[in-house]
C-alpha positions, 0 to 999 in steps of 0.5 A: 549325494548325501553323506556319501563321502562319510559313507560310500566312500568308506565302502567303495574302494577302500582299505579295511580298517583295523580296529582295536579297543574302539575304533580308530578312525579311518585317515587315507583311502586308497581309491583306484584311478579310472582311466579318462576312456577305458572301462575298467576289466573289472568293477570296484568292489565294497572291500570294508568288513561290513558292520556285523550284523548288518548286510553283507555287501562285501564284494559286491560290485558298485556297478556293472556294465552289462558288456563287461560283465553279467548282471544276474550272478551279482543280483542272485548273490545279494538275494541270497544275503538278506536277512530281514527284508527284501523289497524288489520292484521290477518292470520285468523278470526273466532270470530262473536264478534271481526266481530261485533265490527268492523262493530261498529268500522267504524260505530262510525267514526274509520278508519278500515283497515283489512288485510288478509291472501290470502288463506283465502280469495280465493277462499271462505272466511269463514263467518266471513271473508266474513262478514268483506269484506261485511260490506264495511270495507276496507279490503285488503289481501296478500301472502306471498314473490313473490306470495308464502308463507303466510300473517301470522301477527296476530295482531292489532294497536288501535289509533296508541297506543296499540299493540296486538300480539303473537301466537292466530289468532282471531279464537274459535279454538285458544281459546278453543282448543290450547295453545295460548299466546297474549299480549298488548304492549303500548311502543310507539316505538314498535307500531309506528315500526309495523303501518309502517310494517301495511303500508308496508304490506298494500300497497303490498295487493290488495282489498279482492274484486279485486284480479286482482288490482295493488299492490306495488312490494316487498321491505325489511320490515321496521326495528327498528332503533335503537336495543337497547334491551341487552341481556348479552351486545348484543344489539337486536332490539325491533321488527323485521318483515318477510320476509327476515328481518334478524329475524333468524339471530336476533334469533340467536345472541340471542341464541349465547348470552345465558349463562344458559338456553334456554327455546323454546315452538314452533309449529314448528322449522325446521330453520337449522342456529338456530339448529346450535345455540342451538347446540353451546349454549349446547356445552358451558354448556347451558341448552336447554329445547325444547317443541314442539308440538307433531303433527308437524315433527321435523328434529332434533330430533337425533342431540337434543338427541346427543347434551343433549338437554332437548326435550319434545311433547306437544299436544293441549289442546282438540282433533285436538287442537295445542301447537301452541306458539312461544315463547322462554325465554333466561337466565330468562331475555329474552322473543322473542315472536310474529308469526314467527315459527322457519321455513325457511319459516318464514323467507324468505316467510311469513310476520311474526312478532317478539318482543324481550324484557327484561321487567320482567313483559312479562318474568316472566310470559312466564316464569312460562307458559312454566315451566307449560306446559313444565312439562306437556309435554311428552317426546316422540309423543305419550305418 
């Protein structure tokens, strides 16, 4: 990812500096070692004062598995850091103290602006979307390409300086009952990429009270400029959105670029090209570990075993619950991670959100929690 070893890796895991007249500069990290398949009991944290008055993200973690630990304290918490701005698109939310902290977000003078997904606004929102559209915080909501598809995003921008994103919707049913990941991203090249896909969203959504109101047509969704993540000597980008951003197409080249193993927990993959990709990555000697979640169909099933892919079901964690991520490890060096399934409706229907990066402290860690899962899984549905 961009910068990220100026940047993130100043934050995440490392020692605070101690400065003087001016400051010195910072010559050793003291990272933490992750085991090759254990989770870590707890995730590393942005230990670094921060800059002042900038955003506080100090002792936030850098991501959370939502077995491991609950996602809401950590999100009500960043809430309640803003200062300025706060922009959050989110499929669903059903989590009272994330409500309560932005209502006491907007009430401290931040600017709040919440996205929804259409369908869960009309024709009833629930109570704590509802809650949202009441407080007078301005609320907007959208579907998907040409009036179909979804408003899928699940994440937020506190003052134009973190981002929290991944699989969990702001919802108790993705804390207590799936497999979720989400993680906080402080790279600024990444958050500035997303506060333009917020804006381009934004300005394609109608009030949540007013779904008659005028919106802006649909245009291509803002890209990264300058793809710089390399992977094997392919260059990826650092973000990529939906729909139709080229995200399958990233994916892909990805895969095509992998040279020992790939390593997928997906809700549901049912994209045709990126099948053909995994097919080509097994047919040159690539270990292809598939885990999916056990209630959802999955087409390929028959060309997976022929082409010795490694495939395994994973149900949630209570009844009713998902293995809902969307992650893959590529080569142990690659993580692509963010709300888009591996669907042709995520890429040509549904406003989605990627992430590809090669910083160790977000691998070694998807890592382990797929090792983890993926021995636990089974390897037909039902078992």
């Amino acid at each position: 990812m961009k910068k990220l070893a100026k940047s993130l890796l100043l934050l995440l895991l490392a020692v605070p500096a101690v400065f003087a007249a001016s400051p010195a500069p910072l010559e050793t990290l003291a990272l933490r070692t992750l085991p090759p398949v254990e989770v870590p009991a707890s995730p590393p944290f942005y230990t670094p004062a921060p800059v002042p008055g900038r955003y506080d993200w100090s002792g936030l973690p850098a991501y959370i598995f939502t077995e491991e630990e609950p996602l809401a304290k950590p999100i009500v918490e960043a809430i309640g850091r803003a200062r300025s701005t706060l922009d959050v698109a989110l499929y669903n939310l059903q989590i009272d103290g994330a409500v309560d902290a932005l209502v006491q977000a907007r009430a401290r003078g931040v600017k709040v602006r919440v996205l929804f997904d259409e369908a869960h606004v009309i024709p009833q929102a629930g109570k704590q979307i509802k809650a949202v559209i009441d407080s007078g915080i301005e609320t907007r909501m959208m579907d998907g390409r040409g009036g179909s598809g979804a408003m899928h995003c699940k994440y937020a921008i506190f003052d134009g300086a973190l981002l929290q994103t991944g699989s969990a919707n702001w919802s108790g049913f993705a804390e207590s009952f799936s497999y979720e990941n989400i993680m906080f991203v402080a790279d600024q090249d990444i958050v500035s990429g997303y506060g333009r896909n917020f804006d381009w969203m934004w300005a394609q959504a109608r009030p949540a009270a007013q779904p008659g109101a005028a919106a802006a047509k649909p245009t291509p969704p803002p890209s990264d400029p300058t793809p710089d993540v390399n992977f094997n000597g392919t260059l990826l980008p650092d973000y990529i959105f939906s729909p139709r951003g080229g995200t399958e197409a990233a994916i892909v080249k990805a895969i095509d670029a992998a040279r020992s193993e790939v390593d997928l927990a997906m809700f549901t993959f049912t994209s045709a090209n990126i099948m053909e990709s995994m097919k080509r990555a097994a047919a040159r000697g690539v270990r292809v570990k598939l885990m999916l979640f056990a209630g959802q169909k999955f087409p390929f099933f028959q060309e997976a075993k022929a082409s010795r892919m490694q495939l395994r079901f994973k149900e949630g964690r209570l009844e009713k619950g998902q293995m809902h991520n969307k992650f893959a490890v590529l080569d142990g060096k690659l993580l692509i991670n963010g709300s888009f399934n591996w669907t042709a409706t995520a890429e040509n229907s549904n406003t989605e959100n990627t992430i590809f990066t090669t910083e160790p402290e977000y691998v070694n860690a998807y890592q382990a929690e797929f090792d983890k899962l993926y021995r636990q899984a089974n390897t037909q549905k039902g078992e």
